[in-house]
N, C-alpha and C positions, 0 to 999 in steps of 0.2 A: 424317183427311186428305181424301176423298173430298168431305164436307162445306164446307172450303173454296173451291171452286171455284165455291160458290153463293155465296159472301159480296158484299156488291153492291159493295165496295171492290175485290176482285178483278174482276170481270165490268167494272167502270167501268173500271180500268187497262186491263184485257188492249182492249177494247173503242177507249179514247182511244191506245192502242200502235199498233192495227192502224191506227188512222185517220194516227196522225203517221208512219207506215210508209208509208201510202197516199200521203200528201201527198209525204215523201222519194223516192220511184218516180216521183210525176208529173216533179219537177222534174229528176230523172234519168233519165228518158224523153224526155219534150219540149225539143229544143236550145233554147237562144237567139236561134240564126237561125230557127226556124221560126215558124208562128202556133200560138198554144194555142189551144184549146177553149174555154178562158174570156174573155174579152174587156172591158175596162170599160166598162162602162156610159153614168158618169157624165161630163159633159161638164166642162173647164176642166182646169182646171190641176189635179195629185192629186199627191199625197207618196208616192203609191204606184205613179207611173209606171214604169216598168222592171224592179219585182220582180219578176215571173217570171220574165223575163229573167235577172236576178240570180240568184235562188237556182238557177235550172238551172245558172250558171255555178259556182254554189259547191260544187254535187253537185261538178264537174266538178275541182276546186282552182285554179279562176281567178279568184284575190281579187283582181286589180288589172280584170278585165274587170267582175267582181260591182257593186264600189264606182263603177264609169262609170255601169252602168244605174241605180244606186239607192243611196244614201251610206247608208240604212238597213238595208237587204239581212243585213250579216253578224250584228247585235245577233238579227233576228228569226230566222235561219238557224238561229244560235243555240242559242236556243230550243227550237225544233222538235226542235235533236238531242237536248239536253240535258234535255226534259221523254219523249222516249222512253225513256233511260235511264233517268231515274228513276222510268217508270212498272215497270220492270224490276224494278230494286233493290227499290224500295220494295214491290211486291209480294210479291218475296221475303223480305224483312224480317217485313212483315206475316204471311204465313204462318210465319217458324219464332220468332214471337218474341210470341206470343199475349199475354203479360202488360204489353205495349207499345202494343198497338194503338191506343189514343184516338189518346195521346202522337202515334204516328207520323202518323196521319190529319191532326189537326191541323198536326202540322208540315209536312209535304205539304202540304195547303192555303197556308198562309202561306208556304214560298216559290213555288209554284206560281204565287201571286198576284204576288209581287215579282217573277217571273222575266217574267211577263207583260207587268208595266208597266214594266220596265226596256227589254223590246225593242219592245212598241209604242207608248207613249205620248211618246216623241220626235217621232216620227210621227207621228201626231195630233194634239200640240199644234202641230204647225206646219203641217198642212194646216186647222188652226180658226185662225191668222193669216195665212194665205193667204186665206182668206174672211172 
């Protein structure tokens, strides 16, 4: 058991847990009235205007303020919660169920993938018809 805790499918989850942890505390730290830290960059018009905005508000369970800053917000919000948890499970899976493991790896990956481009590729395809 000791051994697990080097498997690089574990250190990856526990590692991508803490960061989607990370990213959940900014936006439940930082209000929506205030200024973030981050700031964009890019000049014109973005699909991505209000999201932080947004998901602070979503920490917060203000979905009708969320969807004002950013019509995108809840899909990616999402997301975020839903691939913590299954960085959870599925780690746990993977340690009590060793004769599983590709299986699992694999299937992680592929929705992992789908769950990605379900919340951000609305997004994007429409700030690449905005330009």
């Amino acid at each position: 058991m000791r051994g697990i805790w080097r498997e690089p499918y574990i250190i990856c989850n526990l590692i991508f847990a803490g960061v989607l942890a990370a990213v959940l505390a900014y936006f439940g730290i930082f209000s929506s009235a205030g200024d973030y830290p981050v700031h964009a960059l890019a000049p014109g018009t973005l699909t991505s205007t209000g999201l932080q905005r947004a998901l602070s508000e979503l920490m917060r369970g203000n979905l009708s303020d969320a969807l004002q800053f950013n019509c995108y917000s809840v899909g990616i919000f999402a997301f975020f919660v839903v691939q913590l948890v299954m960085r959870l499970v599925f780690s746990a899976v993977f340690i009590f169920c060793a004769d599983k493991r590709r299986r699992l790896i694999l299937t992680d990956a592929i929705i992992s993938t789908l769950l990605f481009l379900c919340a951000f590729a609305p997004m994007a395809i429409r700030q690449m018809l905005i330009n």
